[in-house]
N, C-alpha and C positions, 0 to 999 in steps of 0.2 A: 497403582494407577498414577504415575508421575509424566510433568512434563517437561517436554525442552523447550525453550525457544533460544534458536539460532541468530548468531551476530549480535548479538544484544543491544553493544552499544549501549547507548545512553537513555536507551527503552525502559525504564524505572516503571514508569504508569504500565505501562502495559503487562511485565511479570507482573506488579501487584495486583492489577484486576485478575491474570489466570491465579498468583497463589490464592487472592481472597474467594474465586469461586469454586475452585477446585477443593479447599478447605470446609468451604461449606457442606459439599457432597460426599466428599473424600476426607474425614478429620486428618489425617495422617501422608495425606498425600503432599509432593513437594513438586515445587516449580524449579528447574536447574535451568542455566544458561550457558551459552558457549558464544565464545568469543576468538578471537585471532590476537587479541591483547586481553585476558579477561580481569588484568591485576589491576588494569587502565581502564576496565571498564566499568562503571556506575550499575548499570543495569545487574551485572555479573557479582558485583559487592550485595547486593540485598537478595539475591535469589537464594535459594537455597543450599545449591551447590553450584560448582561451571567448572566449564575443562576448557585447556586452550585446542582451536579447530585448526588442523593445517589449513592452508593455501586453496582456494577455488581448482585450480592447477594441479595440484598434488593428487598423483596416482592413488593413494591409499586414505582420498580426503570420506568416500560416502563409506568404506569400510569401518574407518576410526570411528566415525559418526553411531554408524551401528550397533558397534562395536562398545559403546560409551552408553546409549540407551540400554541394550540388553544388559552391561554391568550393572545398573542403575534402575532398572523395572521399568521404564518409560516408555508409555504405548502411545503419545503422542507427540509431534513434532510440529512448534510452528516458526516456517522464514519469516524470514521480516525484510531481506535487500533484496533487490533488483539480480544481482549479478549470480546470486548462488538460485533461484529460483526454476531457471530452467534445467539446470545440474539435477536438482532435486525432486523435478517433474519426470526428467526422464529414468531416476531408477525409482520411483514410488513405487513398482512393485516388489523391489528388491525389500524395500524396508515392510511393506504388508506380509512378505511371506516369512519375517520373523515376529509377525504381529505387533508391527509398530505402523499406528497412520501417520501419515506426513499430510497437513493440509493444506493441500496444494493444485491449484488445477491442472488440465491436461497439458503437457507438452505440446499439442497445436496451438489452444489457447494463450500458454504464458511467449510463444514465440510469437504472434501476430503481438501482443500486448509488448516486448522488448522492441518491436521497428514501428516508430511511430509511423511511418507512413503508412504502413500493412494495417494499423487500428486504425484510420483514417478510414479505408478503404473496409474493414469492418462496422465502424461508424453508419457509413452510405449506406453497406447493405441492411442496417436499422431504423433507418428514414430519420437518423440524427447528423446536426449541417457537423461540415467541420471548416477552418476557417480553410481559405481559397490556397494551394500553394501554385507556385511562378516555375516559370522555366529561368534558370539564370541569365537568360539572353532575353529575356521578356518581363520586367516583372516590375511594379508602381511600388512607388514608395505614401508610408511610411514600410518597412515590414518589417515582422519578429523572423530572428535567425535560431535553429535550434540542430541539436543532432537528432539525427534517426534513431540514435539506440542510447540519449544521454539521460541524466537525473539530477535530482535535487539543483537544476536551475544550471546546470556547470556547462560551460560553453554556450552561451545564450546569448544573445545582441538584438537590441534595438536598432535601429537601422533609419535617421528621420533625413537625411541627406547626404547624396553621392559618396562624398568627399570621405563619409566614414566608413564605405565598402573597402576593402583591399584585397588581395591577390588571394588570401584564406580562402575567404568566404566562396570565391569561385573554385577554388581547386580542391578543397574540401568534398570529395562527394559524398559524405555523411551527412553534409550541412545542408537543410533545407532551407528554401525561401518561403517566408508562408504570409498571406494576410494581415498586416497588425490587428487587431483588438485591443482600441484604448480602453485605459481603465477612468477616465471621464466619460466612456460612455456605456461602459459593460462593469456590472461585480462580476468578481471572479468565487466561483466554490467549488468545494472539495466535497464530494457525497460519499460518505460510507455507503457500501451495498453487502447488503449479506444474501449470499448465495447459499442453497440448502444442497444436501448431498445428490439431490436430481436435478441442479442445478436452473431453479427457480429462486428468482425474487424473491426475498420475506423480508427486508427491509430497507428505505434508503434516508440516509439522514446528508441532508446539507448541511455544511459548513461556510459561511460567508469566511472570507480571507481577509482579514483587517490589517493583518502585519504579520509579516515574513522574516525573518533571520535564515539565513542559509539553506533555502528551499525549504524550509519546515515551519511551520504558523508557530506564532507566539502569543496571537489576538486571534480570536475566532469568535462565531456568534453563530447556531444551530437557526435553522429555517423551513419553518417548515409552509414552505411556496413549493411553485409549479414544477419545480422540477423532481418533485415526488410523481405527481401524477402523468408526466412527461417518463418517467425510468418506466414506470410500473407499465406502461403502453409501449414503448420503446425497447424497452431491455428485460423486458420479464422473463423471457430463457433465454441463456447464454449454454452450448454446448459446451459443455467442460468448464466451468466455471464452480467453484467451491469453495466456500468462505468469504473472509474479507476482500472485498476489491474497493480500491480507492481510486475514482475519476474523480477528471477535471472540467468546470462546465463553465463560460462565459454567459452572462445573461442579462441583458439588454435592458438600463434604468428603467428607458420608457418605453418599451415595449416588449412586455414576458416572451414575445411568442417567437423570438429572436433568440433563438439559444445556439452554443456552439460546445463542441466537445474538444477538448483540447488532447485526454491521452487515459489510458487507464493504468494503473499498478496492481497484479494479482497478490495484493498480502496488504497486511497491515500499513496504516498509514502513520508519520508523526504527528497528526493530529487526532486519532482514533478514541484517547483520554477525553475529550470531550463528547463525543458520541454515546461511549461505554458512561459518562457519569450523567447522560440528560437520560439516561434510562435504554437506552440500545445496547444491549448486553452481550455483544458477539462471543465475546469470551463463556458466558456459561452456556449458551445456545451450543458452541463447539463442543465444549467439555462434554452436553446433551447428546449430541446427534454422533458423536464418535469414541465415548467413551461409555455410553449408555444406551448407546442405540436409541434413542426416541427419535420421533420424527418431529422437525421444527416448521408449522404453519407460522403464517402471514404474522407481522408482527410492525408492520408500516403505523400503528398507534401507539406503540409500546415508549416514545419517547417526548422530553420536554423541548416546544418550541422555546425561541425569543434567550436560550442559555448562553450567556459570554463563559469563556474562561479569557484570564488572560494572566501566561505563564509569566514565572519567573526563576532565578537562576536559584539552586541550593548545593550543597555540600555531603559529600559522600565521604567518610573518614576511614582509613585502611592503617592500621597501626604497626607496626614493626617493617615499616614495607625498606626493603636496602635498595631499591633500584638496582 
């Protein structure tokens, strides 16, 4: 009963919550990782094993994949990026019918979730606001500029006068114009939501955003305000939705009732280590629900409000390495 998780990257916290709960139910069970560079990657150093993944691209990328789990005993899979998600969604049944789950929602759902504007428009049909977007021939300043299909912050613009629009941002049609939301007047947070295999709610944990490093918190602080109660009324079924999903919510200093949704991610988030340690344990709930078949109820108590973390940099040591 082993598992992968994909891309690993610099995902440390997150192999060691699956090795530590997996070891708990499993003594002998192991956590491997794969990567596109896995000798360069930290995450891939402390798992237990890792192989390198070809290219998103490459023809024999979901075979290899397979192909590496069944060497290996591994009846579970979990993404963790944006770009390999929908790849993954659409052969999920390739990999069931060699009895490996991939946790991972529907190919309808991880595609409206990859174009922000299509989740926008999923948003509305959940009576959640989302900030206003412009026609490029119409549209007030201040605004935030974003792509349709971008992540961890990359191609993003503030926008507070004329003079700093240029030819891109019009000729771009990826580039949206949307709304600003200062942050003198809105926090911004990240909620873990875990999704059960019948794709209900069972729990949502905010994240206040204190401090950012390259799209990924590095200060955070768990909350447990309105926008628990706001998901659980709001988002309580999503069709095709399974496991972790990480939105984005703006919410109004002085006035709760003022929320905005900014975007979702079907998979783990870089802040998830705080969630998994104030007591929201998505990690053994998965291991539950898909390596033991239980069934995982409501569990919107199960975690500590008022919890900071705030990360810091460490060192991963790889000896004999010749580049």
């Amino acid at each position: 009963m082993n598992i992968l998780i994909t891309s690993a990257g610099r995902r440390v916290s997150l192999v060691r919550s699956f090795q530590k709960e997996l070891k708990t139910i499993f003594p002998h069970g192991k956590v491997f990782a794969a990567d596109a560079s896995p000798i360069l990657s930290a995450a891939c150093q402390i798992a237990d094993g890792f192989f390198k993944v070809a290219r998103l691209d490459d023809p024999n990328y979901i075979e290899d994949l397979i192909g590496f789990c069944k060497l290996h005993d591994i009846k579970l899979v979990i993404p963790t990026i944006d770009t390999e998600l929908l790849e993954l969604a659409k052969n999920k049944e390739i990999f069931t019918q060699e009895g490996i789950e991939v946790v991972i929602s529907s190919t309808d759902f991880v595609s409206k979730c990859r174009n922000k504007r299509v989740i926008h428009e999923f948003f509305i049909e959940h009576n959640v606001n989302v900030a206003k977007e412009y026609a490029k021939d119409n549209y007030e300043l201040p605004l935030f500029i974003k792509p349709i299909d971008g992540s961890r912050s990359v191609d993003t613009y503030i926008i507070k006068a004329e003079e700093e629009l240029i030819d891109y941002h019009f000729t771009n049609d990826k580039l949206m114009f949307l709304e600003y939301l200062d942050h003198d007047d809105f926090d911004e947070f990240t909620c873990d939501l875990y999704f059960s295999k019948d794709h209900n709610l069972r729990c949502v944990v905010p994240r206040k955003r204190l401090e950012v490093r390259d799209g990924e918190v590095y200060k955070a602080l768990t909350s447990n305000n309105v926008l628990v109660s706001y998901l659980k009324k709001n988002l309580k079924y999503i069709t095709g939705a399974v496991g972790c999903l990480t939105a984005q919510f703006f919410v109004h200093k002085n006035d709760s009732e003022k929320i905005y949704a900014i975007e979702i991610n079907p998979r783990f988030g870089g802040g998830y280590p705080l969630s998994y340690l104030s007591g929201a344990n998505f990690s053994k709930w998965i291991i539950e629900e898909y390596l033991l078949k239980k069934t995982i109820g409501d569990q919107f108590e199960s975690w500590e409000s008022d919890l900071l973390m705030i990360r810091y940099d460490d060192e991963v040591l790889v000896h004999g390495y010749k580049g």
